[in-house]
KESEGU-880259 format. One line per 8 residues: number of its first residue (from 1); their letters; for each residue x, y negated, z of N, C-alpha, C. Coordinates in steps of 0.1 Angstrom, whole numbers. Atoms other than C-alpha are relative to their C-alpha. Example, Ala and Ser with C-alpha at 12.3 -4.5 7.8 and 13.67 -1.06 7.14 Angstrom:
% KESEGU-880259
1> AS> 9/12/0/123/45/78/9/-12/0 | -9/11/0/137/11/71/-8/-11/8 $
% end
This chain:
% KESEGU-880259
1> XXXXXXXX> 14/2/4/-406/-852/-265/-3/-15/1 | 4/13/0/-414/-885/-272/-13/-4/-1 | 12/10/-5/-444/-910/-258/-10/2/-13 | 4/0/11/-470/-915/-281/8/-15/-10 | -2/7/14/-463/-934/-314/2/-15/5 | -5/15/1/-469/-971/-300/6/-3/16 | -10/4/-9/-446/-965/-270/12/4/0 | -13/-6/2/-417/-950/-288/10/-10/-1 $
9> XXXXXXXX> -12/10/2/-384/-968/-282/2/-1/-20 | -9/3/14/-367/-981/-317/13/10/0 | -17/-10/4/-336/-958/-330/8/-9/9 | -12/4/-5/-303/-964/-310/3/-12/-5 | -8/11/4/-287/-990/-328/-6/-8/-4 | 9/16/-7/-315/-1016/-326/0/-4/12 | 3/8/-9/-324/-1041/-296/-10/10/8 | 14/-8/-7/-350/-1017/-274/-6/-16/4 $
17> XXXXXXXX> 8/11/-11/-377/-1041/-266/-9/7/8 | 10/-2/-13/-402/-1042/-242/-9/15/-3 | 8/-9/6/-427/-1020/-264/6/-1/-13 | -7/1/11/-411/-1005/-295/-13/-7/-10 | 10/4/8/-429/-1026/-321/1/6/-15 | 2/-3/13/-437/-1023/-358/11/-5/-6 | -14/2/4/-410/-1024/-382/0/-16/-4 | 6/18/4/-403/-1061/-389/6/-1/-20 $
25> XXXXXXXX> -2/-1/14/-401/-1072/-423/14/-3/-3 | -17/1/3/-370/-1066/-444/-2/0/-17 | 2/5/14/-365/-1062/-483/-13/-3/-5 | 10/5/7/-396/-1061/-489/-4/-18/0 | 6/3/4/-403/-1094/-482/4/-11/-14 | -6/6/12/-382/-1103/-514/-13/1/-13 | 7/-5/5/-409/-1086/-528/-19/-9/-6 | 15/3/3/-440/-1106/-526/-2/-12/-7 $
33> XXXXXXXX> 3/8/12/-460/-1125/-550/-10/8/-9 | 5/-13/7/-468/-1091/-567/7/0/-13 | -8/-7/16/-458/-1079/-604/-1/-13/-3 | 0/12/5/-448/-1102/-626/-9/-5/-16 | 13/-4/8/-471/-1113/-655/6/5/-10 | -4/-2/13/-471/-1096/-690/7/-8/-7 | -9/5/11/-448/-1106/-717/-11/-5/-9 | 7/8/10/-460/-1133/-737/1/4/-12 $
41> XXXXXXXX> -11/-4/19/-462/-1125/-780/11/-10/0 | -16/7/4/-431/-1132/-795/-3/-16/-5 | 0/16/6/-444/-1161/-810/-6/-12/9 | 5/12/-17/-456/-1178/-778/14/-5/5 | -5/9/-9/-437/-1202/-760/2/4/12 | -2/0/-12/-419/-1192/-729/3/-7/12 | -2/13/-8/-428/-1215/-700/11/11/10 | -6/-10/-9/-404/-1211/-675/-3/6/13 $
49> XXXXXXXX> 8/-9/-9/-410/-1189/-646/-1/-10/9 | 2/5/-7/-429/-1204/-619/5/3/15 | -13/-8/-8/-405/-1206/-587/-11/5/13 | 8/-6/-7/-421/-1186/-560/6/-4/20 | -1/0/-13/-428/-1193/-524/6/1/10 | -3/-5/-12/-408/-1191/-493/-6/7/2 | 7/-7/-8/-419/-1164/-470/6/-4/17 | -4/1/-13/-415/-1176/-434/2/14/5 $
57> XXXXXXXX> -3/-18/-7/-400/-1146/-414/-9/-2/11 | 8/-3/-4/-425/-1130/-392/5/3/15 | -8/-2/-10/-419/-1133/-356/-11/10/11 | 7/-17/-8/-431/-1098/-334/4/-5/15 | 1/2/-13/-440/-1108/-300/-9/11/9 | 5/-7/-11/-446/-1085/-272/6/3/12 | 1/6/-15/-452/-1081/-235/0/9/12 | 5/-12/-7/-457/-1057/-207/4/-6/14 $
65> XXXXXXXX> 3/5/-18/-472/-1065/-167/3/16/6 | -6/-15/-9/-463/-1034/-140/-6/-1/12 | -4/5/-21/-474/-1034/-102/-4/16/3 | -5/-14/-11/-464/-1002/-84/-4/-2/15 | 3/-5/-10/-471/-986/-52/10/11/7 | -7/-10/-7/-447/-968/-30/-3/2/12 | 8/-7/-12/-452/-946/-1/19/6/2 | -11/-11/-7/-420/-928/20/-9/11/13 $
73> XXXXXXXX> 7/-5/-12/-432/-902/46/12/-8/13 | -7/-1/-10/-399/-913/66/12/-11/-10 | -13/8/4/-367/-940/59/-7/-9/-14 | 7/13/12/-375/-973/33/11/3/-13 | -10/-1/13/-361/-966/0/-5/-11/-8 | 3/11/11/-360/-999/-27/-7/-11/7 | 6/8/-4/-384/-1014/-6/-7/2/15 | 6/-5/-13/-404/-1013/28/-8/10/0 $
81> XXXXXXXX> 9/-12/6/-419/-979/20/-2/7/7 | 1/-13/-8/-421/-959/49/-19/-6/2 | 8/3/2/-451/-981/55/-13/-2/-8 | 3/1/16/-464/-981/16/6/-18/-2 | -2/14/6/-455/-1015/-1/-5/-2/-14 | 4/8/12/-470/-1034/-32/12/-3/-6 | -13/8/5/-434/-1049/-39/7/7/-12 | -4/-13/12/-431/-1027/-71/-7/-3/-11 $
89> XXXXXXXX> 3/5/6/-437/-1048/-98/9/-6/-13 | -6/5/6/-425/-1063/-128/-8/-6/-14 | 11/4/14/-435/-1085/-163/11/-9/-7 | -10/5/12/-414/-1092/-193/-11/-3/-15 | 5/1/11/-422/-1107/-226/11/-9/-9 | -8/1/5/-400/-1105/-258/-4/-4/-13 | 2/7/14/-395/-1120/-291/11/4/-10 | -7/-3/7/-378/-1107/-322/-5/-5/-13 $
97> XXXXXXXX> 1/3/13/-370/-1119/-357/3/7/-11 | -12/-2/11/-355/-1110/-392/-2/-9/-8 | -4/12/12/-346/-1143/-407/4/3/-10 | -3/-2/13/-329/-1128/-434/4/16/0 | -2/-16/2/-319/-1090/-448/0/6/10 | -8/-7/-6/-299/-1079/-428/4/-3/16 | -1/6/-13/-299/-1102/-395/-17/4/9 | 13/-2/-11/-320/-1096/-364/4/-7/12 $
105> XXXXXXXX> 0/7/-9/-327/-1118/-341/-10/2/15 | 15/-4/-9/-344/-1110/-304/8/-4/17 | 0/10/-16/-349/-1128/-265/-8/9/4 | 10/-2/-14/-365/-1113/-234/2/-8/10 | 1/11/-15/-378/-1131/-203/-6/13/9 | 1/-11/-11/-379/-1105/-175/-1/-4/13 | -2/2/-12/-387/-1111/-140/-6/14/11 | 8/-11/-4/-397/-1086/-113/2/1/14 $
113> XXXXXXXX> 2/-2/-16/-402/-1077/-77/2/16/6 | -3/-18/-3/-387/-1044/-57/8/-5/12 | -5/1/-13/-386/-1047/-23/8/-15/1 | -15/10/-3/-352/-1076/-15/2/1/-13 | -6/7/12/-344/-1077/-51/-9/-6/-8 | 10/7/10/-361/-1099/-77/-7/-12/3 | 12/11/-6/-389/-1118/-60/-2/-14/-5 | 2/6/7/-399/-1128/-92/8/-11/-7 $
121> XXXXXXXX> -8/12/4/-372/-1150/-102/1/4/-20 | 1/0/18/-374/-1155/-144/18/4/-7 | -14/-2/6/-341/-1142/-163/2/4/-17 | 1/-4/17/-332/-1143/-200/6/17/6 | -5/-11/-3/-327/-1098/-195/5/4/-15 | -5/0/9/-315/-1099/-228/-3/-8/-11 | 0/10/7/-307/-1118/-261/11/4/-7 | -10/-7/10/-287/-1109/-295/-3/-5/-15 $
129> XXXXXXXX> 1/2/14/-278/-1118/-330/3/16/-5 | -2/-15/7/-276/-1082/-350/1/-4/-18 | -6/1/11/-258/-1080/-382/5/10/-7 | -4/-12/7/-258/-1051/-405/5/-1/-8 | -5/6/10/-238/-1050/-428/-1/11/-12 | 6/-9/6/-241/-1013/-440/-3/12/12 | 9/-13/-10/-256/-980/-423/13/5/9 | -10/-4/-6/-222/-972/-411/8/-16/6 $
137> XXXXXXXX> -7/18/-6/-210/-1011/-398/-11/-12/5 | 4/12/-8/-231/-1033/-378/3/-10/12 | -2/8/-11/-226/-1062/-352/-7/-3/5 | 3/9/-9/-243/-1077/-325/6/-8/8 | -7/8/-10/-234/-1104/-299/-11/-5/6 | 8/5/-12/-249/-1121/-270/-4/6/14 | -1/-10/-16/-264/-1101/-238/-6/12/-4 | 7/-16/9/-267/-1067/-256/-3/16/13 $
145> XXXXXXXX> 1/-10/-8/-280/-1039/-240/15/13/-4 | -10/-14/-4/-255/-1011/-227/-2/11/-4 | 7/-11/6/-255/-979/-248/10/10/14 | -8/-13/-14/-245/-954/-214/-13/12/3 | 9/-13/-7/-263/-922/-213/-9/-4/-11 | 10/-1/12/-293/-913/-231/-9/-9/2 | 15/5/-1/-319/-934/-216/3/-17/7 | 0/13/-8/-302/-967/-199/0/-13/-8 $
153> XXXXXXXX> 5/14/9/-311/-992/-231/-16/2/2 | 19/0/-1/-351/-979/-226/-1/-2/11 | 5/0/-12/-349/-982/-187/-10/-15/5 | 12/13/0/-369/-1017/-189/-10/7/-5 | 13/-1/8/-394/-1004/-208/-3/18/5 | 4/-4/-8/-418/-982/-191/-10/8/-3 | 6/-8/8/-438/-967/-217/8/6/-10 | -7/-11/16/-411/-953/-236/9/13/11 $
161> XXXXXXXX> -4/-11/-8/-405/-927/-206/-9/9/5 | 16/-6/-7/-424/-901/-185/4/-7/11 | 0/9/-12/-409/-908/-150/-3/-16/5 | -5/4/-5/-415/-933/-129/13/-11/0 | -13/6/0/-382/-937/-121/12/15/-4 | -11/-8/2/-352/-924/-140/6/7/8 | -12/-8/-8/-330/-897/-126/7/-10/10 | -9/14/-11/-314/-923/-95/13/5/4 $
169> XXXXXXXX> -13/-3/-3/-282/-905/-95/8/-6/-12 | -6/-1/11/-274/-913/-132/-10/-17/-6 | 6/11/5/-301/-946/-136/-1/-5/12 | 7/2/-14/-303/-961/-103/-6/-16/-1 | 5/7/1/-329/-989/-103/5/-11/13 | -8/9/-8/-311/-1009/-78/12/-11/-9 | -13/5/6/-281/-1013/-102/-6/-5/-16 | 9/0/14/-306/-1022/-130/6/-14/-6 $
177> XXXXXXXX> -5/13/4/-291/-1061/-132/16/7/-7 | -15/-4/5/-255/-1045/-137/1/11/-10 | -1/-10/8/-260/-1017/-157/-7/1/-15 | 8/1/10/-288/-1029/-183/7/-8/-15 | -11/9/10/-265/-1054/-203/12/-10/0 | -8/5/-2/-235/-1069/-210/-1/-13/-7 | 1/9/5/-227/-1103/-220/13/1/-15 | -10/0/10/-203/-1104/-254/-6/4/-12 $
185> XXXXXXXX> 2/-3/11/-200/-1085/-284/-3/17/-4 | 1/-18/4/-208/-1048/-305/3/0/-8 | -1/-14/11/-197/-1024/-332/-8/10/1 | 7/-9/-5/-221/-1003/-337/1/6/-20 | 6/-5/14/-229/-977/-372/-6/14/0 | 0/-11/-2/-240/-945/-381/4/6/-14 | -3/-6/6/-220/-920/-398/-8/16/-6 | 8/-11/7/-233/-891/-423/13/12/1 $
193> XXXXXXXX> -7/-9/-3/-217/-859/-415/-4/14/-13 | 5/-9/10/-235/-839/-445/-8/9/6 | 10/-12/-6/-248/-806/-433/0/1/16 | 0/1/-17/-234/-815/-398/-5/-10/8 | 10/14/-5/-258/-840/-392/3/-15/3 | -5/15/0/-250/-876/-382/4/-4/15 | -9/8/-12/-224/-896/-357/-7/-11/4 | 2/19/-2/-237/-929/-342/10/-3/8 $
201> XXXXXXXX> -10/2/-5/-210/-948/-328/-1/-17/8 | 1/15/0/-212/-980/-310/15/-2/14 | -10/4/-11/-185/-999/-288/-1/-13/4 | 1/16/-3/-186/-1031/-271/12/-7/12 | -14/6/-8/-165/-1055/-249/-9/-12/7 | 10/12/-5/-178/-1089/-226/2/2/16 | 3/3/-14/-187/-1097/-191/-12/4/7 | 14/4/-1/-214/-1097/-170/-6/-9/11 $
209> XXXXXXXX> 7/6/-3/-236/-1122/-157/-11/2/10 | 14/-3/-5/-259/-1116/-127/3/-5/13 | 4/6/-12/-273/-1131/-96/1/11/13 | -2/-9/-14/-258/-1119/-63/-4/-6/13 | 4/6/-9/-278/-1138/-40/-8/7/7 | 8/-12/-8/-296/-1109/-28/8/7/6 | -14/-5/-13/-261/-1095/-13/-5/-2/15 | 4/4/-15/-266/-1092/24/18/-7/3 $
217> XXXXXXXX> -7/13/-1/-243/-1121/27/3/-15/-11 | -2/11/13/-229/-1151/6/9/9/-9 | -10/-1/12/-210/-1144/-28/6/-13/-6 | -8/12/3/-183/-1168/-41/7/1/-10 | -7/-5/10/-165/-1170/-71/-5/14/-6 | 6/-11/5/-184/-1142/-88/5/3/-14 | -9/-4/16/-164/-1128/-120/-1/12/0 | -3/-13/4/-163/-1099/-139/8/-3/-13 $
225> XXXXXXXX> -7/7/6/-127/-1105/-155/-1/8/-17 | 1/-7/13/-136/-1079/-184/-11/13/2 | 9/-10/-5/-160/-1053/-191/1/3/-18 | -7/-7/19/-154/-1024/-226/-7/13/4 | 4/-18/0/-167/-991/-233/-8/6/-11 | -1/-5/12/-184/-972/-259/-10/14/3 | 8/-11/0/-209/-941/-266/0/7/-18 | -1/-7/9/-206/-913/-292/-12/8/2 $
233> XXXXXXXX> 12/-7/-2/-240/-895/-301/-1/8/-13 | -2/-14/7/-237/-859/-320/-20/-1/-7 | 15/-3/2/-277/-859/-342/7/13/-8 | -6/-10/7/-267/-822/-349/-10/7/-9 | 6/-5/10/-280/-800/-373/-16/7/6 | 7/1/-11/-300/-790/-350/-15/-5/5 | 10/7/-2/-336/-803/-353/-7/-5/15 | 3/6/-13/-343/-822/-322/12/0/15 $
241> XXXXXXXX> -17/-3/-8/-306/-814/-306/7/-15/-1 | -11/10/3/-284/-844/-299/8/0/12 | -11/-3/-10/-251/-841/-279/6/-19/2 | -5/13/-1/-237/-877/-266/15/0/14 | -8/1/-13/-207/-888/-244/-1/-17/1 | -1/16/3/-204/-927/-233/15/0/14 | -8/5/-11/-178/-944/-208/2/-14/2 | -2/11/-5/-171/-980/-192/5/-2/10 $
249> XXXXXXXX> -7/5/-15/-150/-998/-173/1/-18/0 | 3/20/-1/-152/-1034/-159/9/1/14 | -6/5/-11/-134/-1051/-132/-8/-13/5 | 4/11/-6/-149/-1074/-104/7/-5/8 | -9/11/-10/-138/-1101/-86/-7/-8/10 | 10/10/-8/-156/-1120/-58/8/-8/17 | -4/2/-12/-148/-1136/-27/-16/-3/15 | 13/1/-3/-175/-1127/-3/-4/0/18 $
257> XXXXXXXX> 2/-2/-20/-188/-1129/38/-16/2/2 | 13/-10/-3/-211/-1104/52/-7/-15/7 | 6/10/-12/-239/-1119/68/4/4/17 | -3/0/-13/-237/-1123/105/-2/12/9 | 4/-9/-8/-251/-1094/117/10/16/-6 | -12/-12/11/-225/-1071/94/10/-4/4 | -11/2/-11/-198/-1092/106/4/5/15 | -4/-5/-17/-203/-1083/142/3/16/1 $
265> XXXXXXXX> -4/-13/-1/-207/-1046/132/12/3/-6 | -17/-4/5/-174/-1047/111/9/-6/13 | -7/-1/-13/-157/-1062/143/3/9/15 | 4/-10/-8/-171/-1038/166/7/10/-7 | -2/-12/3/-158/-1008/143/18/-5/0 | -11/4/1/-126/-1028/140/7/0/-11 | -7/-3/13/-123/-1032/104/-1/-19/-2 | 4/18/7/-126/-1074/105/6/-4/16 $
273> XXXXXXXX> -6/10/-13/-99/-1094/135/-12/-4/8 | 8/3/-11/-120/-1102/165/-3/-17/-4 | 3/12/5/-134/-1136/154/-3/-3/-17 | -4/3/13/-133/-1133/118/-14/-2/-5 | 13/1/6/-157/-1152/99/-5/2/-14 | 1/0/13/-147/-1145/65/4/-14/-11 | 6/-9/10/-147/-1145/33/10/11/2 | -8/-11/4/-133/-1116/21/4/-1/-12 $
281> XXXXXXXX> -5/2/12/-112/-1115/-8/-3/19/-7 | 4/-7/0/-126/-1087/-27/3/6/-19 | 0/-3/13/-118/-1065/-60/-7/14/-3 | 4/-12/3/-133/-1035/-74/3/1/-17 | -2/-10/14/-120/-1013/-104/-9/11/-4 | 4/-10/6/-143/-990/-121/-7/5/-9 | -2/-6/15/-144/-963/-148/-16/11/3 | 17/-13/5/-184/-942/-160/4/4/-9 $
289> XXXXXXXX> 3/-10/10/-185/-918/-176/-12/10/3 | 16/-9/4/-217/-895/-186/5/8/-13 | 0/-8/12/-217/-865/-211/-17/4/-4 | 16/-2/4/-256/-857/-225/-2/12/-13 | 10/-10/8/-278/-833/-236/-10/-5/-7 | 9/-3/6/-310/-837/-254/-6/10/-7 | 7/-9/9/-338/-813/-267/-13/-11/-5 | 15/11/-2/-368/-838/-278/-8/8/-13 $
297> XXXXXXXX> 3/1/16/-390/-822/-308/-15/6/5 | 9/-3/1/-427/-816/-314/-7/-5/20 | 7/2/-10/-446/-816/-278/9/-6/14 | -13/-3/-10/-410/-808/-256/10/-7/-1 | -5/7/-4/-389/-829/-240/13/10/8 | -8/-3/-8/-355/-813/-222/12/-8/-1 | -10/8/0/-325/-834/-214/9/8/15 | -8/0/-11/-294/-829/-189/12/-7/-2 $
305> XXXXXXXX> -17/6/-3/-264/-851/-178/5/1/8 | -10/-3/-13/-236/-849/-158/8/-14/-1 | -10/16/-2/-213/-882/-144/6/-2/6 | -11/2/-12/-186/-890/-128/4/-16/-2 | -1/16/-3/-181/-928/-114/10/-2/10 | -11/3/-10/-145/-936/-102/-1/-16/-1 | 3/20/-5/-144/-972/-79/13/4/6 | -14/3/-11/-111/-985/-65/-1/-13/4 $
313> XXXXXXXX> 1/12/-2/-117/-1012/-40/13/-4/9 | -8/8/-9/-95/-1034/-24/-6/-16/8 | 5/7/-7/-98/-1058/1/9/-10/8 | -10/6/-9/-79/-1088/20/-10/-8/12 | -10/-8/-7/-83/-1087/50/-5/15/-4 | 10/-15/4/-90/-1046/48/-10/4/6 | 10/-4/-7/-120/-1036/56/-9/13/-6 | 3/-18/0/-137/-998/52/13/4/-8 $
321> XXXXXXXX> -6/-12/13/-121/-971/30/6/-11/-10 | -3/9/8/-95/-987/7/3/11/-14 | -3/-9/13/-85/-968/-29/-11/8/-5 | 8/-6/12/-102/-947/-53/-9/12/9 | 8/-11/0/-133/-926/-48/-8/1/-14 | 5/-9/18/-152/-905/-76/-10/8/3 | 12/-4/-2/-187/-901/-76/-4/11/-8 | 1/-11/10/-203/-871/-86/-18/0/-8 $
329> XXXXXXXX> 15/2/5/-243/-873/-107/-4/8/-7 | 8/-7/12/-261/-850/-125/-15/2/2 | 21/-2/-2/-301/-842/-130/-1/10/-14 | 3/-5/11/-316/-818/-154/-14/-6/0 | 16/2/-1/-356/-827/-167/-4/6/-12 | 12/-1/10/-384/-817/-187/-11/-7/0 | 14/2/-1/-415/-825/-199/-10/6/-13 | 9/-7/10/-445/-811/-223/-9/-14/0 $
337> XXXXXXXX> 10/5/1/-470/-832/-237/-16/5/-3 | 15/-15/-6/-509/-810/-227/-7/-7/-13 | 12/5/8/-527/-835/-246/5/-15/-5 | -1/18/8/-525/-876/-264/-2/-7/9 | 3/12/-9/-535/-886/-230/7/5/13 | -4/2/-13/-516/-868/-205/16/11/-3 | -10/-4/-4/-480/-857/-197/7/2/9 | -4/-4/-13/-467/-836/-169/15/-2/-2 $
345> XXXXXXXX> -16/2/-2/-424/-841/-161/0/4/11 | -4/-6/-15/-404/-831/-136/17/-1/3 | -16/1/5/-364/-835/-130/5/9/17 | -8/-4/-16/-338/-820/-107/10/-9/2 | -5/5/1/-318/-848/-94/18/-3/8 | -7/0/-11/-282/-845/-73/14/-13/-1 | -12/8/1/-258/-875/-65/10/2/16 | -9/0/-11/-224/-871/-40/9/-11/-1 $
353> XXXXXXXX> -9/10/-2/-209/-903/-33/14/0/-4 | -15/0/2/-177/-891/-32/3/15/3 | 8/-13/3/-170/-856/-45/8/6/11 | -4/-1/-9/-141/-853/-17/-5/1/15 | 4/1/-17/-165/-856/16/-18/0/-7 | 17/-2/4/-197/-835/9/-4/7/13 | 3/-2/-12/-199/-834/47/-13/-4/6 | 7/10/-5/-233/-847/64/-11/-7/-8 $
361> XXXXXXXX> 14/7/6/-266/-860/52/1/-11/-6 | -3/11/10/-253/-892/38/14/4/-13 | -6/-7/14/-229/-870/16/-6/1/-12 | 8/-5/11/-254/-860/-6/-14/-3/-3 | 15/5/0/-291/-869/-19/-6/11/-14 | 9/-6/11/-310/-844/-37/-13/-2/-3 | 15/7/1/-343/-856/-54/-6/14/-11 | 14/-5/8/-369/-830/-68/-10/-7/-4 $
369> XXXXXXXX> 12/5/6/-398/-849/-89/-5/6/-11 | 4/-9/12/-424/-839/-107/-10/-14/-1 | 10/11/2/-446/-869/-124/-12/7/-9 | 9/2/9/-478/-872/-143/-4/-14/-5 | 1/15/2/-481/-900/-168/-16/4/-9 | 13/-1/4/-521/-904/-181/3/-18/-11 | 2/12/4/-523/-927/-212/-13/1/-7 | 11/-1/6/-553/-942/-216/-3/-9/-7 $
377> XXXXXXXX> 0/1/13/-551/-956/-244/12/-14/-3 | -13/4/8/-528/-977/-272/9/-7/13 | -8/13/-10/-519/-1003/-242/3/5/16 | -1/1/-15/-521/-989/-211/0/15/7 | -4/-11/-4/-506/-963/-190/-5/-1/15 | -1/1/-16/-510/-949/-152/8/11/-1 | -10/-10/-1/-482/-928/-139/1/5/18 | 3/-9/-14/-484/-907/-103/12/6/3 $
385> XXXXXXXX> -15/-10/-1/-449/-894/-91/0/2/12 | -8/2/-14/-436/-875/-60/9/7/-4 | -17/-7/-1/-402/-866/-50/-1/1/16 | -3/-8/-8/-390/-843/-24/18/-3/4 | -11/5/3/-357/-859/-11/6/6/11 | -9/-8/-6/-329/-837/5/10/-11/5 | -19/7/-6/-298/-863/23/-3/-14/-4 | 5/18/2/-299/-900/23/14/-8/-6 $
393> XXXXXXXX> -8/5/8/-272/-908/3/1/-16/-8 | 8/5/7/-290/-925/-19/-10/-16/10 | 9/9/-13/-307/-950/12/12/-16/1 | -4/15/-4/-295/-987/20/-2/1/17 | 4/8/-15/-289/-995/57/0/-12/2 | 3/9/-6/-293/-1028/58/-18/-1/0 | 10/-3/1/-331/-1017/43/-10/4/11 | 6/-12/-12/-334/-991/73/7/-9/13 $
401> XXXXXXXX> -1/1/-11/-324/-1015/102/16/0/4 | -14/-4/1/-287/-1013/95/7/12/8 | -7/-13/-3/-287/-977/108/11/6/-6 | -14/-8/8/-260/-955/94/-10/12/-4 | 7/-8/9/-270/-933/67/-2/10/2 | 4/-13/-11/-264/-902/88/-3/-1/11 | 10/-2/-9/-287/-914/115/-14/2/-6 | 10/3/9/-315/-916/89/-4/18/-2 $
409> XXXXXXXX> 4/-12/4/-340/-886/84/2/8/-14 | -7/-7/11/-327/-858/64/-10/4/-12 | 13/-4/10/-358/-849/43/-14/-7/0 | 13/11/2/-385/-871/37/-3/1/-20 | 6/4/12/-409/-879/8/-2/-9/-6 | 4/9/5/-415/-903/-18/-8/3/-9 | 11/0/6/-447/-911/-35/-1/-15/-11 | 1/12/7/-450/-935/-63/-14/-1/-9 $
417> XXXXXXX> 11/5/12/-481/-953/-84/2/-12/-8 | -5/7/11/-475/-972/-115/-14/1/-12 | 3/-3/11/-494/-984/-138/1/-17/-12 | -4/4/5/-486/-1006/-167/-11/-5/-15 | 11/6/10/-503/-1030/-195/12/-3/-13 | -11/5/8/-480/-1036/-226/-10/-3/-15 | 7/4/11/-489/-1049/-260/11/-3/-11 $
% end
C-alpha cells in the first residue's frame, strides 16, 4: 500500500529522493513552441523557419526537516533513551536535473542526529549521472543508492514509509552510512516478460566512503578494497505481487585502537597482551543476502523478508571470535490505509546474530511494532510507534555503560515520536 500520491517513492530504477517529486521534463520539452504555423499558398514565398528557443532544463528541488522523540522503558537503544531523548533528528535537501533525453542528473546534502552518530555533520548522501539508453539498459555512476531488499533505497525518506523505523533486523538505522550507497558504478534495466510480467535487474560494483569517527576508538587507514552485488525483482502477473532476491559483498580493511576503556576490558578478558596499546590490524569479509516478498495494491500493504549475513573477521593481534559467523533476519509487516489521513502498521521483527549460538538474551532480539502514521496534509506527517522488544541483541554496550549484552534487561519497551516537514 503505498503513501499518499506526493510521498510515493519514484519506480526502482530512478535516484529515490528525499520526496518523490513530479516527473521532470523529458521529450516533451522538444516539444514546445506549440504547432507549427499553416502552410503558406503555393504561390507565397517560403521564409525560412524561424529557429526556436532553447529550453533551459528544469531543475526539481526538494527538502525534508525530522526531530523525533524516543522513550525506552529499560536499556538506551540508538540513543540515551531509557531517559527519553530529543537526539532523533534529521534534514536533507536534494536537487535533480534532465539536461538532456535521456540523462539524469541528482545531489543530496543530508545531515542528522541519533544519539553518538551524526551530530549534525553535512554529507553529500548521495549523487549520480543516470543514463538510459533503452527500457531494458541503463547506467548510472557516482554514490548510487544500494538496490538490497525492498525498501533500503527509500530508507532516507520518511514519507514514503509507514514505520518509524524499518524492520532493524533487515534495515538497521545504525548501519544507515554503510548500507544506503555505494560509491562507483550501475547496470540497471527492465525486461518485458509478456504475460509473465516484468524482470528489473540492476547490478553495481565501487567502494564505500564513510566517516568512522564515531567508532568507540581511532580508525586508520579506512578502505573498502571492493564492494559488488546485484538485485532481481519478479513484477509478476500478479497485480500488486512482486518477488525480489538481492546480494552483496565488500571487503574492509582498517587498522584500528579501541578507546582506552575497551582496551583495558580486552586485556582483562585476555584477548589483547597485557600492555597493548594498539592498533589492530583489522579485516572483515562479508556476503547479504535477502529474498522478498511484496503485496502492495489499492489500500494494503504486506511484505516479508528473510536474510542471512555471513562476516569473517580477522584480526592481528587476535582478539574476540575469529572466522565466519552467519546472521540470521527476517520480519513480516502490514499495513491498511482507514482514511487519506491516517494509517495504522505493524511488523514482526526477529534478528540472531549468529544462527549457531541462540543461547541467552543477547542471542536474539525480537521486536513487535505496531505504528500509526497521521498525514496532515500534502507536506507534513506525524508518526507514533511502539515496540515490544524480547532479547537485546540488537543493544550497543558501549551505549549501556559498556555492560554486556546479557546483563542488559530482557524485555523492555520502545516508544517513538516523529514528525516530519517535506516539500
Amino acid at each position: 500500500m503505498p503513501p499518499p500520491e506526493e510521498a510515493t517513492a519514484p519506480p526502482p530504477v530512478e535516484q529515490a529522493p528525499a520526496q518523490a517529486p513530479p516527473a521532470l521534463p523529458g521529450d516533451e520539452i522538444a516539444g514546445v513552441g506549440g504547432a507549427p504555423p499553416a502552410a503558406p499558398p503555393a504561390e507565397a514565398a517560403v521564409a525560412p523557419p524561424a529557429e526556436q528557443a532553447p529550453v533551459a532544463p528544469v531543475v526539481q528541488t526538494h527538502g525534508f526537516v525530522s526531530q523525533g522523540f524516543i522513550k525506552t522503558t529499560s536499556n538506551d537503544y540508538l540513543a540515551n533513551s531509557d531517559p527519553g531523548s530529543v537526539e532523533f533528528n534529521e534534514v536533507g535537501i536534494n536537487f535533480t536535473v534532465q539536461p538532456a533525453d535521456r540523462l539524469r542528473v541528482g545531489v543530496q546534502l543530508f545531515a542528522r542526529d541519533l544519539g553518538p552518530v551524526g551530530n549534525y555533520t553535512p554529507r553529500l548522501d548521495w549523487f549520480y549521472l543516470d543514463y538510459r539508453f533503452w527500457d531494458w539498459l541503463g547506467f548510472r555512476a557516482g554514490r548510487t543508492k544500494v538496490p538490497f531488499g525492498l525498501y533500503n533505497e527509500t530508507s532516507d525518506i520518511d514519507a514514503a514509509r509507514i514505520p518509524v523505523l524499518l524492520p532493524q533486523s533487515v534495515y538497521p538505522t545504525q548501519n544507515r552510512d554503510l548500507l544506503l550507497a555505494q560509491t562507483g558504478g550501475e547496470i540497471y534495466g527492465t525486461v518485458g516478460l509478456g504475460t509473465g510480467g516484468d524482470l528489473e535487474y540492476r547490478v553495481y560494483g565501487g567502494t564505500l566512503f564513510f566517516d568512522a569517527s564515531e567508532s568507540e576508538g581511532t580508525v586508520e587507514d579506512l578502505s573498502v578494497p571492493y564492494l559488488f552485488g546485484g538485485r532481481l525483482m519478479w513484477q509478476t502477473p500478479l497485480d500488486g505481487v512482486q518477488l525480489g532476491a538481492s546480494a552483496q559483498a565488500l571487503r574492509l580493511e582498517a587498522l584500528f585502537t579501541p578507546a582506552p576503556e575497551v582496551l583495558a576490558q580486552l586485556e582483562a578478558a585476555g584477548s589483547v597482551p597485557p600492555g597493548f596499546t594498539g592498533p589492530i590490524d583489522l579485516a572483515i569479509d562479508a556476503v547479504l543476502g535477502v529474498a522478498s516478498i511484496e503485496y502492495a495494491r489499492d489500500e494494503v500493504l504486506l511484505a516479508t523478508e528473510y536474510s542471512r549475513w555471513r562476516t569473517e573477521v580477522e584480526s592481528t593481534p587476535v582478539v574476540g571470535e575469529q572466522g565466519a559467523t552467519t546472521s540470521e533476519r527476517l520480519y513480516a509487516m502490514g499495513a491498511y490505509r482507514i482514511t487519506p489521513w491516517l494509517v495504522p502498521g505493524v511488523y514482526y521483527s526477529v534478528l540472531y546474530p549468529d544462527v549457531d549460538d541462540r543461547k541467552g538474551r543477547d542471542a536474539w532480539q525480537h521486536d513487535f511494532a505496531g505504528t500509526l502514521r497521521f498525514d496532515i496534509n500534502a507536506n507534513w506527517l506525524v508518526k507514533l510507534e511502539g515496540h515490544y522488544m524480547h532479547g537485546t541483541a540488537a543493544l550497543n554496550s558501549p551505549l549501556n555503560g559498556n555492560k554486556p549484552l546479557g546483563a542488559l534487561d530482557k524485555d523492555w519497551g520502545l516508544l517513538l515520536l516523529k514528525t516530519t516537514a517535506y516539500f
